[in-house]
C-alpha positions in Angstrom: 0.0 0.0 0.0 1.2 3.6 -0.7 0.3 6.7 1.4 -0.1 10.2 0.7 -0.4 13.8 2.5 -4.4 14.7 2.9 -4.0 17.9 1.2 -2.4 20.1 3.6 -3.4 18.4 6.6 -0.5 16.5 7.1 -2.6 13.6 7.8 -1.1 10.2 5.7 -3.8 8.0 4.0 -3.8 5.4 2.1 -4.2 5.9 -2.0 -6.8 2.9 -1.7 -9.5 4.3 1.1 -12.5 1.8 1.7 -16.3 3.3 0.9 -18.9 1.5 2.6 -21.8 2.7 0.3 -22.4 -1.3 0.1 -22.8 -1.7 3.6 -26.1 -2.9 4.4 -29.4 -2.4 2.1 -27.8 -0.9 -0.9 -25.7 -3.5 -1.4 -27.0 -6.4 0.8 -23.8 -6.6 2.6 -24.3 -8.1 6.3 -22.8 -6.9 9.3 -20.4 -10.3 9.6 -19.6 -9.8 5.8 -18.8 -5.6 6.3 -16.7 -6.7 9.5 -15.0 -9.0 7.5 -14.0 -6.2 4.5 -13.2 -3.7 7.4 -10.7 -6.5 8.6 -9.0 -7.7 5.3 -9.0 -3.5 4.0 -7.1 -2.7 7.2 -4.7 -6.0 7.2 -4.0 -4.8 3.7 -2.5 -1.3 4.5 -6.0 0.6 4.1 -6.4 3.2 6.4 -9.2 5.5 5.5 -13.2 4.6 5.8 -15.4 6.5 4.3 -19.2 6.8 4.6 -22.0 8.8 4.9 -25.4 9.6 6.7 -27.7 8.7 3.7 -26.1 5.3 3.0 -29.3 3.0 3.7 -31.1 5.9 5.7 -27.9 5.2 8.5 -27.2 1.9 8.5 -23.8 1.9 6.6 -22.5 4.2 9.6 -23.7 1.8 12.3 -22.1 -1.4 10.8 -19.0 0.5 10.3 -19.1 1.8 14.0 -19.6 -1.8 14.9 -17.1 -3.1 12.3 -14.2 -0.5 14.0 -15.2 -0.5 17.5 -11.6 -1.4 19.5 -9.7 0.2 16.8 -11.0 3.6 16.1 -7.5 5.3 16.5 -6.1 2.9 13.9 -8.1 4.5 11.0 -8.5 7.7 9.6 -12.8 8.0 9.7 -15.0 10.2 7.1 -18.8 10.4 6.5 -20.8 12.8 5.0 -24.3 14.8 5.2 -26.7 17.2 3.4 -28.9 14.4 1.6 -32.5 14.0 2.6 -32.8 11.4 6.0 -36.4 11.1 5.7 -39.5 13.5 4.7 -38.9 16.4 6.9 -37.9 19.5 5.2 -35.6 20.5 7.2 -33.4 17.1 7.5 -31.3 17.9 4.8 -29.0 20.5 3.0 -26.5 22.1 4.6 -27.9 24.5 7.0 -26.5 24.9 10.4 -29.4 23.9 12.1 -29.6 20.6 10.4 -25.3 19.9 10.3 -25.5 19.9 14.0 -28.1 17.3 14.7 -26.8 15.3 11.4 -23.6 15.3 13.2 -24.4 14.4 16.5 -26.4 11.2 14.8 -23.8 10.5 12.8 -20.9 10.5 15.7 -24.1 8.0 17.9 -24.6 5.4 15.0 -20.8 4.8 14.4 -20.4 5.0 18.3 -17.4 7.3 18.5 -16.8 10.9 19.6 -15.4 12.5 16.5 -14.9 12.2 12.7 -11.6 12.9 11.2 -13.0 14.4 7.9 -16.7 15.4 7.9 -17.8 16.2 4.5 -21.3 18.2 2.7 -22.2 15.9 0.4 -23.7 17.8 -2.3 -23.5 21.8 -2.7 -26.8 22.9 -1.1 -28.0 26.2 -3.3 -29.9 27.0 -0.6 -27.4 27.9 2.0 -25.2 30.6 2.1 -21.5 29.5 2.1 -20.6 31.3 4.8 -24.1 29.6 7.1 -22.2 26.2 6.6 -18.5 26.9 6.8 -19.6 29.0 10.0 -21.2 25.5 11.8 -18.3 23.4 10.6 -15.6 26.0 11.7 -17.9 26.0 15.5 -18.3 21.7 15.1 -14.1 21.9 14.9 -13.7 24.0 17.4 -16.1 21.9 19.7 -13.6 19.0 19.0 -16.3 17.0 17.1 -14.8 17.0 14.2 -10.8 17.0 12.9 -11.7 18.6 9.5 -14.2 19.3 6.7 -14.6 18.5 2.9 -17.1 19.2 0.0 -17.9 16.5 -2.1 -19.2 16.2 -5.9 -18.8 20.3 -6.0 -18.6 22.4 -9.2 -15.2 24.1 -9.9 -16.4 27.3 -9.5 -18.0 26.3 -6.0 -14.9 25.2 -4.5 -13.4 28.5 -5.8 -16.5 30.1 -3.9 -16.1 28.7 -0.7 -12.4 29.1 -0.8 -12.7 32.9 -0.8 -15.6 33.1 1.8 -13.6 31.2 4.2 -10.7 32.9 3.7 -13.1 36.4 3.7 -15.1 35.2 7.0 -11.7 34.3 8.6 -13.4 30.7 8.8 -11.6 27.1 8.6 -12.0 25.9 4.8 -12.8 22.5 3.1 -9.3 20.6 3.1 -10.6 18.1 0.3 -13.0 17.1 -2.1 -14.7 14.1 -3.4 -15.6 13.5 -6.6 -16.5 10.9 -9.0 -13.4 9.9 -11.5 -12.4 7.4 -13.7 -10.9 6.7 -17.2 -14.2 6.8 -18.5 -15.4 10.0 -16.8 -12.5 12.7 -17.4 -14.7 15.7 -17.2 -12.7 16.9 -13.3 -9.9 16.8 -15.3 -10.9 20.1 -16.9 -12.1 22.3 -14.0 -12.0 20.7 -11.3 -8.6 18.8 -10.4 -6.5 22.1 -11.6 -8.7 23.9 -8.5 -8.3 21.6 -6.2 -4.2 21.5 -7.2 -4.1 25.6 -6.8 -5.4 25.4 -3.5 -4.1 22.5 -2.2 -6.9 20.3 -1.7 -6.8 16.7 -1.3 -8.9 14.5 -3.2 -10.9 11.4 -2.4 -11.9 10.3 -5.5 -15.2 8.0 -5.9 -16.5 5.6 -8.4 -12.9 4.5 -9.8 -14.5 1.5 -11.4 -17.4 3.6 -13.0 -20.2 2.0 -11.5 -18.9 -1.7 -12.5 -18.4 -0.8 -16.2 -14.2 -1.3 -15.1 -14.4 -4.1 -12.5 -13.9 -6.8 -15.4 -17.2 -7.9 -15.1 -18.8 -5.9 -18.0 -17.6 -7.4 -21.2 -19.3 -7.4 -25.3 -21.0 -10.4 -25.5 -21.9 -11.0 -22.0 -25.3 -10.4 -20.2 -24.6 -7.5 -17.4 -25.6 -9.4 -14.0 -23.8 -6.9 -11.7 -25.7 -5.5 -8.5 -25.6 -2.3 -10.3 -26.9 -2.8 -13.7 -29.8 -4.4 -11.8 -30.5 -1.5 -9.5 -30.1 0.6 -12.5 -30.3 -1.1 -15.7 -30.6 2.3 -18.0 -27.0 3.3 -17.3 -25.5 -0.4 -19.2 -28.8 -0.3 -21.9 -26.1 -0.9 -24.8 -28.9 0.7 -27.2 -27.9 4.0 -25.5 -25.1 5.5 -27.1 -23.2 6.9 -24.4 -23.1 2.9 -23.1 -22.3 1.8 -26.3 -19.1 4.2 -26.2 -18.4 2.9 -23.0 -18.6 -1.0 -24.0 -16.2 0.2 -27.0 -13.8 1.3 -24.5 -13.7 -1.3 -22.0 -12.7 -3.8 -24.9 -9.9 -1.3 -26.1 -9.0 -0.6 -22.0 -9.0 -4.8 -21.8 -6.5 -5.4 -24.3 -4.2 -2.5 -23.1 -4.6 -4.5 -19.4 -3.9 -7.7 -20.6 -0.6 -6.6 -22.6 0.4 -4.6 -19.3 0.2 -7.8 -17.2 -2.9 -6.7 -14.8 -5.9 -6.8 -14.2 -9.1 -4.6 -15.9 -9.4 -3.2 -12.1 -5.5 -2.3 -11.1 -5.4 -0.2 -14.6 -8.8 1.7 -13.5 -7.5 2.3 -9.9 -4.0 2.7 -11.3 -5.1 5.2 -13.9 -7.1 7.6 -11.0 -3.9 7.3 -8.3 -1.7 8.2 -11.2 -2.9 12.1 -11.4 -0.7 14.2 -9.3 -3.6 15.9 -8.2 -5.6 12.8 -6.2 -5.0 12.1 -2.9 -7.0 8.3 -2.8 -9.4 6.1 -4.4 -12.4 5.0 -2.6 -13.6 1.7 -3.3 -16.8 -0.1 -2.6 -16.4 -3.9 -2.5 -20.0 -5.1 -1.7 -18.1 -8.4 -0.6 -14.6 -9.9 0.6 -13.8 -11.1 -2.5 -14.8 -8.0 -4.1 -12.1 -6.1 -1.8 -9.1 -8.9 -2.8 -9.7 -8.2 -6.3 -9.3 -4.2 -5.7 -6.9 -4.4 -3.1 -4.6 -6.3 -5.6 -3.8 -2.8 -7.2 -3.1 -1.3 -4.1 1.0 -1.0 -5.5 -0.1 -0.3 -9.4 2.0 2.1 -11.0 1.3 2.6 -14.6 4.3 3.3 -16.9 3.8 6.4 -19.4 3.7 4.1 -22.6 0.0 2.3 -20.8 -1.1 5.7 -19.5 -0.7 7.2 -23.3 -2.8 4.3 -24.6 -5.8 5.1 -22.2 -5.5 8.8 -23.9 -5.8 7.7 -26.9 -8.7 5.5 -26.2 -10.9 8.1 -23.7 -9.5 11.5 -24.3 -8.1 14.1 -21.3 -11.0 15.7 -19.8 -13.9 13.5 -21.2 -17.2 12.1 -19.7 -18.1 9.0 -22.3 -21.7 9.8 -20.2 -22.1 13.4 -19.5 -25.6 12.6 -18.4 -24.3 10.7 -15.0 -22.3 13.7 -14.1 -23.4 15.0 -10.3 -21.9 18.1 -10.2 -24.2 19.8 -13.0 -25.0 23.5 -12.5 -28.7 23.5 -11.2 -29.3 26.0 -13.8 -29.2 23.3 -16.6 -31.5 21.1 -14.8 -34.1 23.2 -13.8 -35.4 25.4 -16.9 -37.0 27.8 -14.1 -33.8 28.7 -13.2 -32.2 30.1 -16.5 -35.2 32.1 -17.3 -36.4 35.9 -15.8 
């Protein structure tokens, strides 16, 4: 395993950090099966879990609170808020009213004191910049959390909340989190060059896009994976931003195979080869899952295999533009874009 500065932190984590999206309903992952991964990810050099409020409505954070409890100083913890946790209103965004009761669930559920790296998991539109940062800066200084990240945010609102930190004398977002992968370039563009000017780190998620680079998704083969059945429009090879994809992975297996690895240690190889990123998070949804991923825990790709993925999915390209999460609301909201 290789580790790497958290930004500016000084904080060392590992480039492979373990997600825990999977854990429970989502993924049908039991609690003996999520104590197991927690075991083998941290035998393996892993030392960074990440999760978040929303995974199935809580229950990812209290497996991994069970999953860690004894050994909560030997791992670097994240989790997230700001998504809906039920039908009230108000139990969502990014508010200050609703961060400090997300918080304080959060911290009960994975039975511990404090997070190392609390995170907004979605820019809220709603709430000023300076609201949020303002509760985060208080929740640091009450010792309840070590730091704070944005995740899936827009280049322009990382910019944003750089300057009203730094304008509001407040404590600032130390990294951000979003979704990357050789067939979804787009950060590349906008985002990674931000985070690199102001020294953010970056937790990259999705490495695998969605399944599409696990090894599993191959011309010729029906598409069983947990994924395509939760969401079987995204791998609908009659769609022609899956069909693009499908081209690629056939071009990226062949570059794999002459390399010597695997379809999954060139994806996760790929992402921890930008300067830029700090970790990627994977999600194994079982043990054997996590072997498979943790294998490529000491990929480094020579130039001559990087150069080949460029020429197959181009710097700075989303082969499915449509799955991007970090769309202005403006363009998905007509009401918005006209007086």
């Amino acid at each position: 395993m290789q580790y790497r500065t958290l930004g500016r932190t000084g904080v060392q984590v590992s480039t492979l950090a373990l997600g825990a999206m999977n854990f429970g309903a989502i993924g049908r992952t039991t609690q003996d099966e999520a104590t197991a991964i927690v075991d083998a990810a941290l035998a393996g050099g892993v030392n960074f879990v990440d999760t978040a409020d929303m995974y199935s409505a809580g229950e990812s954070e209290k497996m991994v609170g069970k999953a860690i409890a004894g050994r909560r100083e030997d791992l670097v913890l994240a989790t997230k808020a700001t998504m809906p946790m039920g039908d009230d209103r108000n139990h969502q965004g990014a508010s200050r009213r609703w961060l400090v009761t997300a918080l304080d669930n959060s911290l009960r559920r994975l039975g511990v004191d404090h997070v190392d790296l609390y995170q907004i998991h979605r820019w809220d539109p709603k709430t000023s910049d300076e609201e949020t940062l303002s509760a985060l800066t208080d929740l640091q200084r009450a010792g309840k959390i070590r730091y704070f990240g944005s995740s899936t945010f827009p280049a322009y609102r990382v910019v944003q909340a750089q300057w009203a930190a730094r304008e509001a004398r407040l404590s600032r977002y130390v990294t951000e989190q979003p979704s990357y992968s050789i067939l979804q370039r787009g950060i590349e563009t906008h985002v990674l060059p931000v985070t690199e000017e102001y020294g953010l780190g970056v937790l990259v998620w999705s490495p695998l896009a969605s399944g599409w680079l696990s090894g599993a998704v191959r011309e010729g083969r029906e598409i069983t994976t947990n994924r395509a059945k939760s969401r079987p429009q995204r791998f609908d090879l009659t769609i022609p931003a899956n069909r693009a994809r499908m081209e690629a992975v056939e071009r990226l297996a062949k570059v794999a195979d002459e390399a010597g690895l695997t379809l999954i240690q060139l994806a996760l190889g790929f992402v921890t080869a930008h300067p830029a990123v700090t970790s990627a998070i994977i999600g194994p949804r079982t043990p054997v899952h996590l072997e498979s991923q943790l294998a490529a825990a000491d990929t480094v790709l020579p130039a001559d295999v990087l150069d080949a993925i460029d020429e197959i999915v181009a710097p700075g390209v989303d082969l499915a533009p449509d799955e991007k999460m970090d769309t202005p609301p403006s363009l998905l909201d007509a009401s918005l874009r006209r007086r």
